[in-house]
C-alpha positions in Angstrom: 111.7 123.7 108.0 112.9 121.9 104.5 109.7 120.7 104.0 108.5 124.7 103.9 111.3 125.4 101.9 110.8 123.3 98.9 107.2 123.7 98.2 105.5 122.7 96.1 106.6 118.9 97.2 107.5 116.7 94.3 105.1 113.9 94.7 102.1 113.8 97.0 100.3 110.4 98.5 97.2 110.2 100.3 96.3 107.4 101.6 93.1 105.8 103.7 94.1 102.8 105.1 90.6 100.6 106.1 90.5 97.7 109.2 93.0 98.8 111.1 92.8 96.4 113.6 93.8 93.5 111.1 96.7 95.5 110.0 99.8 93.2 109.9 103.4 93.1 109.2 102.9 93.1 105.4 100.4 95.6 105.6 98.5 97.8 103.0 100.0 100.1 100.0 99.1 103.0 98.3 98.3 103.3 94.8 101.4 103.8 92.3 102.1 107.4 91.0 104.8 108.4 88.3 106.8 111.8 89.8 110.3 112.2 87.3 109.5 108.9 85.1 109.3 106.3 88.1 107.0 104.9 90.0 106.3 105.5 94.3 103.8 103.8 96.3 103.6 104.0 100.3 103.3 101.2 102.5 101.5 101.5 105.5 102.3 98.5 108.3 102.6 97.2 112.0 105.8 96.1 112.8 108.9 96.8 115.3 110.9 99.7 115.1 111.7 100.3 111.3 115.5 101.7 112.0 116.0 98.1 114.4 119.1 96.4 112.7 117.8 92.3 113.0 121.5 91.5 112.4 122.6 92.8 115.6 120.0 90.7 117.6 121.4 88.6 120.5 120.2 85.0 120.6 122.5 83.9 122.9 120.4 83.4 125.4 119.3 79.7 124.2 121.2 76.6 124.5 120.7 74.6 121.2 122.0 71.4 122.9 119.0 71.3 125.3 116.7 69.9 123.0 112.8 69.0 123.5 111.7 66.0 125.4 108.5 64.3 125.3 106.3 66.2 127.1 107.9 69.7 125.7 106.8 68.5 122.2 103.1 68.1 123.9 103.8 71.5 125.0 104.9 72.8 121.7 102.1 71.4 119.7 99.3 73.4 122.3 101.3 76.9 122.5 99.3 79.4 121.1 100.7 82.9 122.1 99.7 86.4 120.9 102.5 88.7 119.4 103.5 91.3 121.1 102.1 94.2 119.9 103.2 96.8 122.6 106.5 97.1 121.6 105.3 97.6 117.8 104.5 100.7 116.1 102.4 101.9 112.9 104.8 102.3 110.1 104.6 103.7 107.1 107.3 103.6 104.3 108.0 105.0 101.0 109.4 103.0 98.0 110.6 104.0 94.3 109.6 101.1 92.2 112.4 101.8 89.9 114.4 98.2 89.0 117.2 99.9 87.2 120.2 97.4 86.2 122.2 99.4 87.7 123.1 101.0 91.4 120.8 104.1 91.5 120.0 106.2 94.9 117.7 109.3 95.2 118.4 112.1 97.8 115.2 113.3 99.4 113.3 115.0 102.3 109.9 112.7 103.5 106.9 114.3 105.3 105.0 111.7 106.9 101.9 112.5 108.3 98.9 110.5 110.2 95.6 112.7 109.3 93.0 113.1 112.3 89.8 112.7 110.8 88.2 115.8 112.8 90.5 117.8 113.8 93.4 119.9 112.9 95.8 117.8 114.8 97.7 115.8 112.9 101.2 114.0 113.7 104.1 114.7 111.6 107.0 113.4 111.0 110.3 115.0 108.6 112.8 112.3 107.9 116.1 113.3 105.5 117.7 110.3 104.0 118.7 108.5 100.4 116.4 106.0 98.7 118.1 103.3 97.0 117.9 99.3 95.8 118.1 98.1 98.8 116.3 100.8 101.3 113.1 102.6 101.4 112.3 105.3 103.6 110.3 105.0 106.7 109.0 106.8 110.1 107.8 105.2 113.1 104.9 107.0 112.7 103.1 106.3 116.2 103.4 103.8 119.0 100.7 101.1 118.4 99.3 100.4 121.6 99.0 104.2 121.6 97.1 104.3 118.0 94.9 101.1 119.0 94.1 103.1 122.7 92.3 105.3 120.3 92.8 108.5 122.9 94.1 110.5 120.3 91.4 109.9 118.0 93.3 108.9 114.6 91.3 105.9 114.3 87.3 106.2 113.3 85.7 103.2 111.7 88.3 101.3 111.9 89.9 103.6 109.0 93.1 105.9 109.4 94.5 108.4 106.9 98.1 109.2 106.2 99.5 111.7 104.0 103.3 111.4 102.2 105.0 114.4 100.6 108.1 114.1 99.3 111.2 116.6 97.8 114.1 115.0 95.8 117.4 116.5 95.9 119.0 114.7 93.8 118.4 111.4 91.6 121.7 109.1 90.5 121.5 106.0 88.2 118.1 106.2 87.3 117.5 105.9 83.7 113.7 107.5 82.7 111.9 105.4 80.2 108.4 106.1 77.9 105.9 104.6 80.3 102.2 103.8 79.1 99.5 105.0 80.3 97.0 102.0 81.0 94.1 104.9 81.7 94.4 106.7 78.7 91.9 105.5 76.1 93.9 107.4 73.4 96.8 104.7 73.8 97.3 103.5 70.3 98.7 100.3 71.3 95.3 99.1 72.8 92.7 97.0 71.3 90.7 95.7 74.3 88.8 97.2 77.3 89.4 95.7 80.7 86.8 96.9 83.5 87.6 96.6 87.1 85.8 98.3 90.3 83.8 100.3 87.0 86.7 101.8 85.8 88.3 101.0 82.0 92.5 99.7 81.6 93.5 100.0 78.3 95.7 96.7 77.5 96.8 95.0 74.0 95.5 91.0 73.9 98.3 89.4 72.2 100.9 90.6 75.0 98.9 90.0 77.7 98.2 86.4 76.1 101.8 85.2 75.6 102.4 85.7 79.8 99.1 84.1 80.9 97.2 81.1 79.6 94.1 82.8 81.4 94.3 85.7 78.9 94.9 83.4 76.2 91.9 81.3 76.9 90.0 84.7 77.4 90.6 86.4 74.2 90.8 83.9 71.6 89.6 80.8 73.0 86.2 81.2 71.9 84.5 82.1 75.1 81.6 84.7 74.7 84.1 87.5 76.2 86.6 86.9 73.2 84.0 88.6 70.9 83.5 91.7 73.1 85.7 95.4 72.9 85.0 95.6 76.7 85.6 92.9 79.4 84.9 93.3 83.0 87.3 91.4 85.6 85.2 90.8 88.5 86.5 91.1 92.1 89.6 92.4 91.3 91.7 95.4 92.6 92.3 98.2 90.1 95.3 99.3 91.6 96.7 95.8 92.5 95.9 95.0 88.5 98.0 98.1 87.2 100.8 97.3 89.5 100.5 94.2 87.9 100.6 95.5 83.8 104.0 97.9 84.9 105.6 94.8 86.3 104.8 92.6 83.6 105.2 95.5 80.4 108.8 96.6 82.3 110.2 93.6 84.4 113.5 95.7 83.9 112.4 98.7 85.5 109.7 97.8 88.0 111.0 96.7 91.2 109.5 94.0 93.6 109.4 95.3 96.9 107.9 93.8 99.9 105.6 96.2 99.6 103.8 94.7 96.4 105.2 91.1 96.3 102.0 89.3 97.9 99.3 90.9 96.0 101.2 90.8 92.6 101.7 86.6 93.8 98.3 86.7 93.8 97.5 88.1 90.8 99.9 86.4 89.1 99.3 83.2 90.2 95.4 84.1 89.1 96.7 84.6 85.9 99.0 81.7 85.7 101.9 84.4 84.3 104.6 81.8 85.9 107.5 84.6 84.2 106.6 86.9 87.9 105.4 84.1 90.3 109.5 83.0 89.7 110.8 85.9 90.1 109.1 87.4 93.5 109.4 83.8 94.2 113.5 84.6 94.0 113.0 88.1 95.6 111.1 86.1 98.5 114.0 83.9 98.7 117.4 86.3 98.3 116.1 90.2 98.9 112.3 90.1 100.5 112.9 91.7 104.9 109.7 89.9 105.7 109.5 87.5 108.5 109.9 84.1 108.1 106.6 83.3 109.2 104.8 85.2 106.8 107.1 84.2 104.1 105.9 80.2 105.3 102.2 81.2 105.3 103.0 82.7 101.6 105.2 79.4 100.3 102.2 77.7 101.8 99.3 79.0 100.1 100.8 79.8 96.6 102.9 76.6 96.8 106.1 77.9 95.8 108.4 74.7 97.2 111.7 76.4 96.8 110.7 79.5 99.5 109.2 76.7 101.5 112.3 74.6 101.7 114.6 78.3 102.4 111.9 79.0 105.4 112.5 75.2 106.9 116.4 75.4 106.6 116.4 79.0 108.1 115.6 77.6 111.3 118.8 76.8 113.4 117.1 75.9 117.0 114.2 74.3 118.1 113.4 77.5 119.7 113.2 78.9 116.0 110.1 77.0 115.4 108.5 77.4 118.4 108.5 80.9 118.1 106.5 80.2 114.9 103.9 78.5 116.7 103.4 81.8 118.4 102.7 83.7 115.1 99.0 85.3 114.1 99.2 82.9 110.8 100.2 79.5 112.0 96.8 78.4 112.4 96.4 79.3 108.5 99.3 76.9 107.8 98.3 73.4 106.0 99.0 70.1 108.1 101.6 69.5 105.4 103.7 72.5 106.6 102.7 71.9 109.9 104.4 68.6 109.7 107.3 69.1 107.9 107.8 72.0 110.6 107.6 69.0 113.3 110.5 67.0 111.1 112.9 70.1 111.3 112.1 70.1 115.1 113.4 66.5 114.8 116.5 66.9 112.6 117.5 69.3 115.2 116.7 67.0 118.2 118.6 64.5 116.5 121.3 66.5 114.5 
């Protein structure tokens, strides 16, 4: 085996992944590490087959000039039908992080592994491939009717654990850079104390205070917490927060994936640091592999009107939009998206 070959592995990544049974296609990520200078996180998913090539799908089978009478927009406006989740599976991903300005690719070996919680019989998975800009790596891990039937036993309290070792052959195009540590209290460019989930993040007030009004406001706004060394940020995620600080200290070298786009939105639109809501707003738009329903949901709730207007003109056929109407997150979608979904079924009645 390679894996057995190379030991020890580069980089390690262990992972519990908690409520499984609300896992979706976005999904849930690891924690960052640093292994030669860059960053790697895991993504752990439900989805269709990670390899399927959406550009070779056959839609054929739909005439666009049949339209919607009246009593088939009644019908569209009750649908409600589950996904399909049998033909899905449980992925999980790797991604480097890395946003070099530059092409860059890194030749690896991946060991992807889904943990049993009580026995010594875990599933494993080698894949041999190269990382790049536009690809991460990925396994198929397990069919997800067959994880959710539970026979197996990888599932207990609704929590599953996967395990990611990686080699690296070879790196091209990647340019290392002095990272800072956030965690280390001996960072001398530090002079305040952020707590979160009761653990300390080292940051500097003035930079974090040009890209967010919030900080601003915080530190020298003459608020009781502008006085203090230490200041705890309530119901935040740690890791979602440092992902946060590398994107926003090295835009130029920290990469938006789809791995980390929503929950660095959401923390950014928290924030109000508008310089990353645009840009994962542009990587939703030009780069992001996520469906268009779930980018809709996310135009929707973050009001980002640009996305919204590229998820209404994506749709070429009425059957387009009803298939969105068959989605877990329509129901989450405002009335205002809901109608302006119902004037795209129109332009193309009408068209």
């Amino acid at each position: 085996d390679k894996a057995e070959m190379k030991k020890p592995p580069d980089g390690v990544i262990r992972f519990e992944v908690y409520k499984v049974s609300a896992l979706d296609g976005i999904g849930n990520f690891s924690e960052e590490i640093d292994v030669r200078g860059v960053p790697w996180m895991i993504n752990v998913y439900k989805d269709y087959d990670f390899y399927y090539d959406e550009d070779s799908e056959d839609n054929d089978d739909y005439d666009e000039e049949e339209g919607i009478d009246d009593e088939e927009d009644e019908e569209y406006e009750d649908m409600d039908v589950d996904e399909d989740d049998d033909e899905k599976f449980l992925i999980v991903s790797l991604d480097c992080l890395t946003n070099q300005p530059k092409k860059w690719s890194i030749e690896m070996d991946v060991e992807f592994t889904l943990i049993h919680p009580d026995k010594n019989e875990h599933l494993t998975e080698m894949v041999s491939d190269i990382l790049n800009q536009e690809y991460c790596i990925g396994s198929n891990l397990l069919d997800w009717k067959q994880l959710n039937g539970n026979k197996q036993g990888f599932i207990k309290d609704d929590k599953i654990i996967v395990e990611v070792r990686f080699w690296i052959s070879s790196m091209m195009g990647i340019k290392i850079i002095p990272r800072l540590d956030f965690t280390d209290p001996n960072e001398p460019r530090h002079d305040i104390v952020l707590v979160i989930e009761g653990e300390k993040i080292y940051v500097n007030k003035a930079y974090l205070s040009i890209h967010s009004p919030v900080f601003n406001a915080m530190f020298y706004g003459g608020f009781a917490e502008s006085n203090k060394g230490e200041i705890e940020l309530k119901d935040i995620d740690r890791k979602e927060f440092l992902g946060l600080l590398n994107v926003l200290t090295y835009p130029s070298y920290t990469r938006i994936t789809d791995a980390n786009a929503v929950y660095l939105l959401k923390l950014a639109n928290q924030y109000q640091i508008s310089a990353i809501v645009e840009r994962i707003e542009a990587f939703l738009i030009d780069k992001s592999s996520l469906s268009v329903s779930d980018k809709l949901r996310i135009a929707d709730q973050y009001k980002l009107i640009d996305l919204q207007e590229n998820c209404l003109n994506s749709f070429e056929t009425i059957k387009d939009i009803k298939m969105i109407k068959n989605t877990e997150g329509y129901k989450s979608l405002s009335n205002d998206v809901k109608s302006a979904l119902m004037d795209r079924v129109m332009n193309l009645k009408y068209r």
